[in-house]
ZATORBA-274688 format. One record per residue (C-alpha): residue number from 0; x, y, z. Coordinates in pm, whole numbers, padded with zeros to 5 digits. Layout:
<pts>
[pt NUM,[X,Y,Z]]
...
</pts>
This chain:
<pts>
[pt 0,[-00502,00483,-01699]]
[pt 1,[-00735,00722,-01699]]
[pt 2,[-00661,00890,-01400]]
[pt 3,[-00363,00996,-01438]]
[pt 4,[-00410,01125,-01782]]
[pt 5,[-00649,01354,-01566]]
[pt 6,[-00376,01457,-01315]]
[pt 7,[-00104,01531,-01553]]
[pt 8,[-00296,01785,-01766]]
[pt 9,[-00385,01937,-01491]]
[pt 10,[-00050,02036,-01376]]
[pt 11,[-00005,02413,-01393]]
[pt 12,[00299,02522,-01617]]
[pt 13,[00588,02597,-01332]]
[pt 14,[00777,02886,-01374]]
[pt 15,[01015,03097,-01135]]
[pt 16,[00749,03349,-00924]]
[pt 17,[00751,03589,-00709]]
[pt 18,[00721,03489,-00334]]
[pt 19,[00351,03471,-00282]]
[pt 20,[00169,03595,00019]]
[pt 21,[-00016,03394,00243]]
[pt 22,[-00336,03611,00171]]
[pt 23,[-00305,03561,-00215]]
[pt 24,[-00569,03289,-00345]]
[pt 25,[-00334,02979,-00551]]
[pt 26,[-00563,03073,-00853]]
[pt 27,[-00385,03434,-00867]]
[pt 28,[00017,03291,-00872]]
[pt 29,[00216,03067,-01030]]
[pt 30,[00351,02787,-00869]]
[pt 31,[00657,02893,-00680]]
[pt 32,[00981,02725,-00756]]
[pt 33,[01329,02757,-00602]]
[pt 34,[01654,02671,-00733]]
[pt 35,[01991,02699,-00543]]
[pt 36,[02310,02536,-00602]]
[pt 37,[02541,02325,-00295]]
[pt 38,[02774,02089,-00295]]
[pt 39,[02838,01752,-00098]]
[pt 40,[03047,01463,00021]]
[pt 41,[02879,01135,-00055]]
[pt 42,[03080,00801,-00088]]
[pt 43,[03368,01015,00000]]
[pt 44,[03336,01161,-00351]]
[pt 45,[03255,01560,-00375]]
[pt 46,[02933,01616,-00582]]
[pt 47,[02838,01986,-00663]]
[pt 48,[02435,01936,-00721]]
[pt 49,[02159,02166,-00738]]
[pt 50,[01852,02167,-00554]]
[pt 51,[01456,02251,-00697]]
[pt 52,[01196,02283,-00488]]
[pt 53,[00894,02308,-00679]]
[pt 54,[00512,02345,-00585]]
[pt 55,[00310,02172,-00843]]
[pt 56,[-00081,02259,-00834]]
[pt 57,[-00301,01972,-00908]]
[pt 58,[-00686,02124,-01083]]
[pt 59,[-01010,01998,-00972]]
[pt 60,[-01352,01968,-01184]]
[pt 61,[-01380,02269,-01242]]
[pt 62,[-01005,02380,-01391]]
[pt 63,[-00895,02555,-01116]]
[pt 64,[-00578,02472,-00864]]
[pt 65,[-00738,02290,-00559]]
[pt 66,[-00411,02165,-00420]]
[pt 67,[-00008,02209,-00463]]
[pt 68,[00202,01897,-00440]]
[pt 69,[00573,02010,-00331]]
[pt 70,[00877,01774,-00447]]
[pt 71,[01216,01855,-00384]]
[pt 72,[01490,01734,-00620]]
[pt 73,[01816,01693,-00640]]
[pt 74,[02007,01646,-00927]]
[pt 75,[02382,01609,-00980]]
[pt 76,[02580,01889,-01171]]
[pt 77,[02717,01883,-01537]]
[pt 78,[02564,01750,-01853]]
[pt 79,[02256,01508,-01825]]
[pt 80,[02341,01128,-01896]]
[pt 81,[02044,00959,-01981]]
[pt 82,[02206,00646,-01795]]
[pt 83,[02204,00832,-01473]]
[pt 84,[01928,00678,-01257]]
[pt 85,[01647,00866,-01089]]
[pt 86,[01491,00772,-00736]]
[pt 87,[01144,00873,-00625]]
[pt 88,[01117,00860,-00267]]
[pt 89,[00797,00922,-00026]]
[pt 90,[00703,00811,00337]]
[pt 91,[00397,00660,00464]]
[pt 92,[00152,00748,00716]]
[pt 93,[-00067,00821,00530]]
[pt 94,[-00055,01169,00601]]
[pt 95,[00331,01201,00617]]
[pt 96,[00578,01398,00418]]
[pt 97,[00904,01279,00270]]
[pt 98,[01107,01387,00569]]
[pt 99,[01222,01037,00750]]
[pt 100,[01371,00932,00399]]
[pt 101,[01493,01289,00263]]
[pt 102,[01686,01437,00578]]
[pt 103,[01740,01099,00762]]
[pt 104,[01772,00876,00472]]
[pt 105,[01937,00904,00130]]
[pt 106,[01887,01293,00104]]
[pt 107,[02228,01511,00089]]
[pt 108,[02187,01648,00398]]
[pt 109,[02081,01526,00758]]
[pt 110,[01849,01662,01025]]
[pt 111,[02015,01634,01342]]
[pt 112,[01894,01783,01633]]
[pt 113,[01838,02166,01547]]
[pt 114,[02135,02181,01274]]
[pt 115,[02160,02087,00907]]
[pt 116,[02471,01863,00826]]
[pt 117,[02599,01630,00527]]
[pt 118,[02496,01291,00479]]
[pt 119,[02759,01095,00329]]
[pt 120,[02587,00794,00286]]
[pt 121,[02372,01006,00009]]
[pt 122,[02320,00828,-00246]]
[pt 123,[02354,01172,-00466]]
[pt 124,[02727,01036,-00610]]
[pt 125,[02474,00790,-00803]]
[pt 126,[02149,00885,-00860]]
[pt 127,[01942,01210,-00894]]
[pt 128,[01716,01230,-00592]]
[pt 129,[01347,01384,-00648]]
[pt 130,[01162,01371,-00293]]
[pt 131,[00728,01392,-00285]]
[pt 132,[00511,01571,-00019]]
[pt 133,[00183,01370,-00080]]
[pt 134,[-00100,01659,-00083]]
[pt 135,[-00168,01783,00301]]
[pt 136,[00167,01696,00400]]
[pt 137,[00543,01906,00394]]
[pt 138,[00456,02224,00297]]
[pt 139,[00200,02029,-00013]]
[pt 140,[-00199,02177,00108]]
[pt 141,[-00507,02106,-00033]]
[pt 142,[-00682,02486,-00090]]
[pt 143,[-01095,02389,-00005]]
[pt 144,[-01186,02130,00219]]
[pt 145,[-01356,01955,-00048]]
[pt 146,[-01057,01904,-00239]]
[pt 147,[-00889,01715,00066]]
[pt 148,[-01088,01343,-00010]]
[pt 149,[-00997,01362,-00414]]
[pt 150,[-00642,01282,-00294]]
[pt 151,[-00643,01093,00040]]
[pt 152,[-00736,00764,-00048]]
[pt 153,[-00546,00528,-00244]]
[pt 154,[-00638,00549,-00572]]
[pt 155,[-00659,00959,-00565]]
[pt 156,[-00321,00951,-00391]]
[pt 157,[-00145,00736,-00627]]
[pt 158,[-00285,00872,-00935]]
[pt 159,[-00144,01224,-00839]]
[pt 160,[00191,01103,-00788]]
[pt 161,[00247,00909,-01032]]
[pt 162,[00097,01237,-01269]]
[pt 163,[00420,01407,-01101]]
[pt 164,[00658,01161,-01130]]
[pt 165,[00570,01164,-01491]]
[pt 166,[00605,01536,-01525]]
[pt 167,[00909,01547,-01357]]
[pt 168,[01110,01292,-01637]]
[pt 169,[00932,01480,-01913]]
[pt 170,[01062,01880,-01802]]
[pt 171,[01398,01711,-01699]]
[pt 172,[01452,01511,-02021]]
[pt 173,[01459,01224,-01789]]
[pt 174,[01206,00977,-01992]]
[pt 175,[01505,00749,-02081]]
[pt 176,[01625,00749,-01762]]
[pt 177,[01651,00397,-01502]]
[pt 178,[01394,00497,-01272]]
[pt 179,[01355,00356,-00907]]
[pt 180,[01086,00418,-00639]]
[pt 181,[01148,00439,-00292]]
[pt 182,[00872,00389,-00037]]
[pt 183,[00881,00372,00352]]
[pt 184,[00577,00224,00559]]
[pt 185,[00242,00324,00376]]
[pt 186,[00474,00434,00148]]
[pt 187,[00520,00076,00029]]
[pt 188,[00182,00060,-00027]]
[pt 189,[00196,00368,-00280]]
[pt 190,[00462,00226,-00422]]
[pt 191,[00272,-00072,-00484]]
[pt 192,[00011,00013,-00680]]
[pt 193,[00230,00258,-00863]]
[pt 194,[00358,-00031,-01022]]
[pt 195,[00071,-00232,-01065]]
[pt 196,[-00164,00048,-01218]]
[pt 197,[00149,00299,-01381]]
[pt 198,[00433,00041,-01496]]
[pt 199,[00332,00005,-01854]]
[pt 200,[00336,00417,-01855]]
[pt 201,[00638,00497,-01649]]
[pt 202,[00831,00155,-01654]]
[pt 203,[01029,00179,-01377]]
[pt 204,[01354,-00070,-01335]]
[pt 205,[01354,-00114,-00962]]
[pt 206,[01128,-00065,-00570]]
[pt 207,[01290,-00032,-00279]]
[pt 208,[01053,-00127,00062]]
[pt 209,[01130,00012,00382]]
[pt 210,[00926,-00096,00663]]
[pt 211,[00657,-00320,00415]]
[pt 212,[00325,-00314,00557]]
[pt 213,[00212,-00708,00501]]
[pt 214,[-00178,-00837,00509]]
[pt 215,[-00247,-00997,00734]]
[pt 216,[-00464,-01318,00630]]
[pt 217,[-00580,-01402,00985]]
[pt 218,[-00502,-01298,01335]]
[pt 219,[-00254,-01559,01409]]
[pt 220,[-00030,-01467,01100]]
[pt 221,[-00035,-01142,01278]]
[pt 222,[00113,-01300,01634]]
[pt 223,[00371,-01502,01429]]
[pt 224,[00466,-01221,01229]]
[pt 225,[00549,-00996,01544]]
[pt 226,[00710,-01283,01755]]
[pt 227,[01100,-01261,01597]]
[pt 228,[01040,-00891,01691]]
[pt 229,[00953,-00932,02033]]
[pt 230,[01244,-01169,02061]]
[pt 231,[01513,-00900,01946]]
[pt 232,[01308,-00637,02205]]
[pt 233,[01422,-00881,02467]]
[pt 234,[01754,-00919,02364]]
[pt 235,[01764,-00573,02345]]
[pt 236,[01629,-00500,02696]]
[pt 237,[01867,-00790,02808]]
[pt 238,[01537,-01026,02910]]
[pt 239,[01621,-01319,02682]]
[pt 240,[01883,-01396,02431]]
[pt 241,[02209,-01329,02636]]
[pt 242,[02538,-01476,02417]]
[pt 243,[02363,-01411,02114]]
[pt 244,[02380,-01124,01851]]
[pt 245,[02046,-00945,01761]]
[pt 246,[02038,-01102,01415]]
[pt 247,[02065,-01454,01577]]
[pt 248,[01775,-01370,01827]]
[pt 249,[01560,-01321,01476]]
[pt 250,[01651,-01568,01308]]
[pt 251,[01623,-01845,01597]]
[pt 252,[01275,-01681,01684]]
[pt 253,[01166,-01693,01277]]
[pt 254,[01236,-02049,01276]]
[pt 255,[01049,-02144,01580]]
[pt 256,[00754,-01935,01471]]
[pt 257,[00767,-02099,01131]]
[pt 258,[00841,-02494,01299]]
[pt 259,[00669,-02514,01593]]
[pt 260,[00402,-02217,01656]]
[pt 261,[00276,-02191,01315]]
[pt 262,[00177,-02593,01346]]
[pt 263,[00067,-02538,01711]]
[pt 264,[-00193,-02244,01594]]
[pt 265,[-00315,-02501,01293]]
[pt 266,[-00397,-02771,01577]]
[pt 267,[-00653,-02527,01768]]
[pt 268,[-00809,-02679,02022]]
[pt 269,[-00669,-03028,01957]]
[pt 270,[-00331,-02892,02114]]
[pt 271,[-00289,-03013,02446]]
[pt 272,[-00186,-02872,02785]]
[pt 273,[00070,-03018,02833]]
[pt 274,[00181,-02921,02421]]
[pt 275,[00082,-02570,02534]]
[pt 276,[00301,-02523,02816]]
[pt 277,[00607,-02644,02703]]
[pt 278,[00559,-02394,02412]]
[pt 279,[00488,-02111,02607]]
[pt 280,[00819,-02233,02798]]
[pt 281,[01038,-02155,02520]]
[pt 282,[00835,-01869,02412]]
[pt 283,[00890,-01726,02758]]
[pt 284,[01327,-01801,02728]]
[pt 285,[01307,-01578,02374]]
[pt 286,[01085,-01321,02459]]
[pt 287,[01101,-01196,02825]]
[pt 288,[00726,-01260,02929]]
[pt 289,[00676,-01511,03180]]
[pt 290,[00523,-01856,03041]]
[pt 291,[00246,-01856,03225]]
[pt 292,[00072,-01525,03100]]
[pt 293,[00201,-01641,02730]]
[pt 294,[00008,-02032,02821]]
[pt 295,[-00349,-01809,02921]]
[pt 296,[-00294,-01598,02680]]
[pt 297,[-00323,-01925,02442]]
[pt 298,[00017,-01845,02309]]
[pt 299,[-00094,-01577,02143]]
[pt 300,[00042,-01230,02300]]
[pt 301,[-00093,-00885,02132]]
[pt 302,[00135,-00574,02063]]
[pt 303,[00026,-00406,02380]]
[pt 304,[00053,-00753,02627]]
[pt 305,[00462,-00747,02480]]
[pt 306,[00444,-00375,02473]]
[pt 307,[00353,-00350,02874]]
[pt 308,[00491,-00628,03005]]
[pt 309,[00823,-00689,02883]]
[pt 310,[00955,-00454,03069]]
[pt 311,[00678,-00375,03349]]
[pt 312,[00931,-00469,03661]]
[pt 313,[01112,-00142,03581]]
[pt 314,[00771,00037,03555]]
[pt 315,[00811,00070,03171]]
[pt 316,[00648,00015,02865]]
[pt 317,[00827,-00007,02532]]
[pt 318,[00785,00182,02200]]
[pt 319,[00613,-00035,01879]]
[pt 320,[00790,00195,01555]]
[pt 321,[01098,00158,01788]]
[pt 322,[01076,-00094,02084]]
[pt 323,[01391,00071,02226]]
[pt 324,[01230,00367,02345]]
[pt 325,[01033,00352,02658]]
[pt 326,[00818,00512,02868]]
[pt 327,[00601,00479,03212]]
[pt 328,[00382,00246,03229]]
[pt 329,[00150,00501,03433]]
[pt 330,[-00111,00675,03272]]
[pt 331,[-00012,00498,02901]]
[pt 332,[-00230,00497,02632]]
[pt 333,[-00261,00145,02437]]
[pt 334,[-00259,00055,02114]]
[pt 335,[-00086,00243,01818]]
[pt 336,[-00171,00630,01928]]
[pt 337,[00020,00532,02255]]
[pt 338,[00364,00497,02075]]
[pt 339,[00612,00708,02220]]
[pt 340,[00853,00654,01969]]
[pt 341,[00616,00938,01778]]
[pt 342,[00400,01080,02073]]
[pt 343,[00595,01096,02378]]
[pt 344,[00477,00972,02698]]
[pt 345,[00150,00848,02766]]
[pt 346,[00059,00888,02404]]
[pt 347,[-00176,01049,02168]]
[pt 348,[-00441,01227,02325]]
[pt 349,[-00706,01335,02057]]
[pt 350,[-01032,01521,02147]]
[pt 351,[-01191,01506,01845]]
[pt 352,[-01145,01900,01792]]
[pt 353,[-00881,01793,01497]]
[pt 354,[-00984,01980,01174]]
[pt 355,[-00970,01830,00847]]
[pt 356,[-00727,02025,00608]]
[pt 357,[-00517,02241,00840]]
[pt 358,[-00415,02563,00687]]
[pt 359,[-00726,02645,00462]]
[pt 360,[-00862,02933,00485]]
[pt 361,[-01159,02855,00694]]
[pt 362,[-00904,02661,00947]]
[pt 363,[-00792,02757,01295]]
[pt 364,[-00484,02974,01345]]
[pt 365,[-00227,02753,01481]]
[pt 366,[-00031,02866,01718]]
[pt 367,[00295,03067,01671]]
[pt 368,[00618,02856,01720]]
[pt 369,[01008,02889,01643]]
[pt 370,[01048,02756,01311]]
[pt 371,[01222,02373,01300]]
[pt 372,[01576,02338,01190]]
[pt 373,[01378,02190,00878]]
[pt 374,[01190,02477,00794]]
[pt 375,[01498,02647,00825]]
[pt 376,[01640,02417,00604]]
[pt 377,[01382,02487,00276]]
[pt 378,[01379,02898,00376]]
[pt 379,[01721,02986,00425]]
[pt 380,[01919,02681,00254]]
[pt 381,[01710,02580,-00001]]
[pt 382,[01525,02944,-00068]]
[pt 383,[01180,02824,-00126]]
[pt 384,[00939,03135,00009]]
[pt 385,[00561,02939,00047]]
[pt 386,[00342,03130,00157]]
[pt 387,[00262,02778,00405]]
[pt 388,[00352,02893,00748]]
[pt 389,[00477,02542,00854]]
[pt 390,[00618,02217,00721]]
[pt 391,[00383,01950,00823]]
[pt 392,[00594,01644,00884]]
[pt 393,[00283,01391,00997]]
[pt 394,[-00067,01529,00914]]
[pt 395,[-00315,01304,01157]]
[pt 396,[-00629,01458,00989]]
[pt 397,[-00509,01319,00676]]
[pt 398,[-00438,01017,00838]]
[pt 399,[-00800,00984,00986]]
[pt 400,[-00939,01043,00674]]
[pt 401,[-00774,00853,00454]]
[pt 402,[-01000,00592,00252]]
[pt 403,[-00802,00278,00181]]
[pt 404,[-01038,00136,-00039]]
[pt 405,[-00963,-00283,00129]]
[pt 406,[-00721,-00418,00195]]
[pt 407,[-00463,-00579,-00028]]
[pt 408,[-00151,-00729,00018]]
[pt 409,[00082,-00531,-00149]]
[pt 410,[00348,-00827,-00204]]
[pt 411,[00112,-01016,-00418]]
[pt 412,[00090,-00676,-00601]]
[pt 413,[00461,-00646,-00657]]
[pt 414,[00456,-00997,-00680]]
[pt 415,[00244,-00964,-00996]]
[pt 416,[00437,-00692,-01099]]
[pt 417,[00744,-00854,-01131]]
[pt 418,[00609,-01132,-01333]]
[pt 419,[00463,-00909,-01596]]
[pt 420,[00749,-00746,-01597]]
[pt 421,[01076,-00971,-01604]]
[pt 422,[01320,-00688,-01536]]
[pt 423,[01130,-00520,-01257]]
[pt 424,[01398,-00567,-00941]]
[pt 425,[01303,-00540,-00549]]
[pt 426,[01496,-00423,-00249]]
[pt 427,[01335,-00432,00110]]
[pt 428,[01428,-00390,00458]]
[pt 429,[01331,-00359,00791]]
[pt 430,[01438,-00311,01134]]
[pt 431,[01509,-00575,01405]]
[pt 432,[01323,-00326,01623]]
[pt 433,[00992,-00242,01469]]
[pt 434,[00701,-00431,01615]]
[pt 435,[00436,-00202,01389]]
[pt 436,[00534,-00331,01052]]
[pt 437,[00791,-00639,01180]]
[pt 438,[01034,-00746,00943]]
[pt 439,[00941,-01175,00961]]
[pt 440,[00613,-01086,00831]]
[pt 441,[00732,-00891,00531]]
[pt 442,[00972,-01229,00477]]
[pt 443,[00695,-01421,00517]]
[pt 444,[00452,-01199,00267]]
[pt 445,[00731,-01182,00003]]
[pt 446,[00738,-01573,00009]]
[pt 447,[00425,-01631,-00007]]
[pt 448,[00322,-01405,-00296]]
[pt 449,[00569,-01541,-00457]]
[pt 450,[00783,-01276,-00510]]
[pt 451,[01072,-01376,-00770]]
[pt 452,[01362,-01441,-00547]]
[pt 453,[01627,-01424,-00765]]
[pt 454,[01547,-01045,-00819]]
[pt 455,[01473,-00964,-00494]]
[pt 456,[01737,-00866,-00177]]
[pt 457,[01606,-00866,00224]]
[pt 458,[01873,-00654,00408]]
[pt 459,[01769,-00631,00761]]
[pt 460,[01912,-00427,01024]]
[pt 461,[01931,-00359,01394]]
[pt 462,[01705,-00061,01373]]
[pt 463,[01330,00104,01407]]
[pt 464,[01056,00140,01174]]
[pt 465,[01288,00413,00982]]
[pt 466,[01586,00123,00916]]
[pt 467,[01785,00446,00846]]
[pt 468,[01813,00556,01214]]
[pt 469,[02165,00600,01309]]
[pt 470,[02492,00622,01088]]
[pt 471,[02607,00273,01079]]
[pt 472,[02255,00189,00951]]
[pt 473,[02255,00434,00645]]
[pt 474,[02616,00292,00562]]
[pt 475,[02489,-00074,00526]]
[pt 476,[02164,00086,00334]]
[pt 477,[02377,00282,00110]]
[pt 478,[02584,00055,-00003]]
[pt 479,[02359,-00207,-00103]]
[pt 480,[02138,00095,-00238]]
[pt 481,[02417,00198,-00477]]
[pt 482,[02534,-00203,-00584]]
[pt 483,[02066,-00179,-00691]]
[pt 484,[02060,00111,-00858]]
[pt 485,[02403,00075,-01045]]
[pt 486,[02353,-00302,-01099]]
[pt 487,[02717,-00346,-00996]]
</pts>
């Protein structure tokens, strides 16, 4: 607890300022905070809410600001009622701002294309939204290079914003306040340890998991976890499941991954050939990729051998955070920084001329560029003048940097969580689509930790890493979302 007693008296006193300049040093300003007021349509109910940006600096040893943390709140017109819940919500990465979740998500307003519209699957009608930039993502910086490490790894990371989250309910007179935390891929990791190492401080009622990243205990945990997914990528891709829904390709490939590869993987070696190939037979009728590459591949197929070969006879590879997408085969860069759900086609190309801590002062210029219907968004809409040239939706130094100090699986965390505290409640979902965090090995995590199942809820739905992609997606979300956080 110690830690974020550190944090939180470290926050600098907020106050309206002047816009700053990016020349001016963070020790010579205040914080900058914007306020603006809008109204929405959410549930089909009209909710006038007002909006605060706010940069909160963060002091190092020595007393001075050596990073600004930037959250983004929304909070419903009218008189406060205590019984009003509050959600914290934060991405993953790490190294990524709050953006999939606050303008594709449950934020009041979506990002789509180049223009700004209303999102009325908000869930603004029932909750006060407050939104966190992790430190070195959004428009959030660290101000010296050596600040950078205090707060990417995941103790430094947590214990700063859960020092926020703290503040927040205290200058809001929010402390009596249901709380809920929202997390999306590494995000569920935050949100994790949040709970294990902050519950007795900030007692929150609820989690909600998006995209859980599970432990793996051993590598064939990890081919069983991804094999449901690679059976709704070939339904998808119309390789294997024809006359059957997506959710029905899942569930029939769960259950044979859970009665009849899960047992073949504990035999080993005392499987036989015959065993093997009848196996990789009905592998090969859910999942696209002929039996014989799935038999020498000892039934065990990687992310990349699905990746490039389920759909290699049209010269294609598919995405892994969405295994919709694809791209060409040719010239395709494997393994995760060859995505081109995030990177485009052929992939991630680093040189290793990446800087740590992009924007300090010691940091190359980047290049000029049209500012993003997003930027747009917090300038014009939203009025908040940072002297931070861009909005950094996915910082990859931050991600390369990050120290994750082991790894733990989360849903024994929460698991242990919940059973110290008997109110604590879970939400999670996935997407039939995501092969980098698959949704049957988050079922198969939760049950195994021994999650309480009669306070937890799996929604799953036919979408990518980000379950909120696409309209009909956010509806389903939403309304289960509202029935958590209102208990009805």
């Amino acid at each position: 607890m110690k830690i974020i007693a550190a944090f939180a008296l470290s926050l600098a006193i907020p106050v309206v300022a002047a816009p700053a300049t990016a020349t001016e040093s963070p020790a010579e300003r205040q914080p900058l905070v914007a306020v603006t007021h809008h109204v929405g349509e959410f549930d089909r109910r009209e909710v006038p809410y007002t909006a605060t940006v706010r940069e909160n600096f963060l002091n190092g040893p020595d007393g001075r600001p050596d990073a600004s943390l930037v959250t983004i709140a929304y909070v419903r017109d009218g008189q406060i009622d205590p019984a009003r819940p509050v959600i914290f919500a934060f991405n993953g990465g790490p190294g990524a701002s709050s953006s999939p979740l606050h303008l594709n998500g449950i934020g009041p307003v979506i990002r789509d294309g180049e223009t700004i519209r209303n999102n009325p699957s908000s869930l603004l009608d029932v909750a006060d939204l407050v939104f966190i930039d992790p430190v070195g993502t959004g428009f959030s910086r660290n101000f010296t290079t050596a600040a950078g490490p205090r707060y990417w790894s995941r103790s430094g990371d947590v214990a700063s914003v859960a020092a926020i989250i703290e503040r927040w309910l205290k200058a809001n007179g929010r402390e009596t306040s249901p709380r809920y935390l929202m997390g999306e891929s590494y995000g569920t990791v935050r949100a994790a340890y949040l709970l294990k190492d902050y519950q007795s401080r900030l007692h929150f009622d609820g989690v909600v998991q998006v995209a859980v990243v599970s432990a793996r205990a051993d590598a064939d945990a990890g081919y069983l976890g991804d094999f449901p997914a690679m059976a709704t990528t070939a339904w998808y891709w119309k390789k294997a499941g024809r006359g059957k829904t997506v959710a029905q390709a899942f569930e029939d490939a769960a259950a044979f991954a859970a009665a009849v590869l899960a047992p073949a993987y504990a035999k080993g070696a005392a499987l036989s050939e015959v065993e093997k190939a009848d196996i990789a037979r009905r592998m090969a009728e859910m999942i696209g990729i002929p039996a014989e590459t799935i038999a020498t591949r000892n039934l065990r197929l990687s992310k990349d051998d699905f990746m490039f070969g389920v759909i290699a006879d049209q010269g294609q590879r598919t995405g892994q955070l969405d295994t919709r997408v694809s791209a060409p085969l040719e010239g395709a860069t494997r393994g995760a920084a060859g995505d081109p759900t995030m990177f485009g086609p052929g992939g991630l190309k680093r040189d290793g001329s990446g800087t740590i801590g992009i924007d300090e002062p010691d940091a190359p210029v980047e290049p000029d560029r049209p500012p993003t219907a997003l930027e747009r968004y917090f300038r014009e809409t939203l009025k908040f003048d940072t002297p931070v040239r861009y909005y950094r939706g996915v910082n990859f130094d931050v991600n390369f940097a990050w120290d994750h100090e082991g790894s733990t699986d989360i849903n024994a965390v929460v698991a242990q969580a919940m059973k110290d505290d008997p109110k604590l409640r879970l939400v999670w979902t996935g997407g039939y689509f995501d092969l980098s965090t698959p949704a049957y090995a988050a079922r198969v995590g939760v049950a195994k930790a021994g999650v309480p199942a009669d306070r937890t809820q799996e929604i799953l739905v036919p979408g990518p890493h980000s379950a909120f992609e696409g309209d009909a997606n956010k509806a389903v979300l939403a309304a289960a979302l509202r029935r958590f956080v209102t208990r009805r």
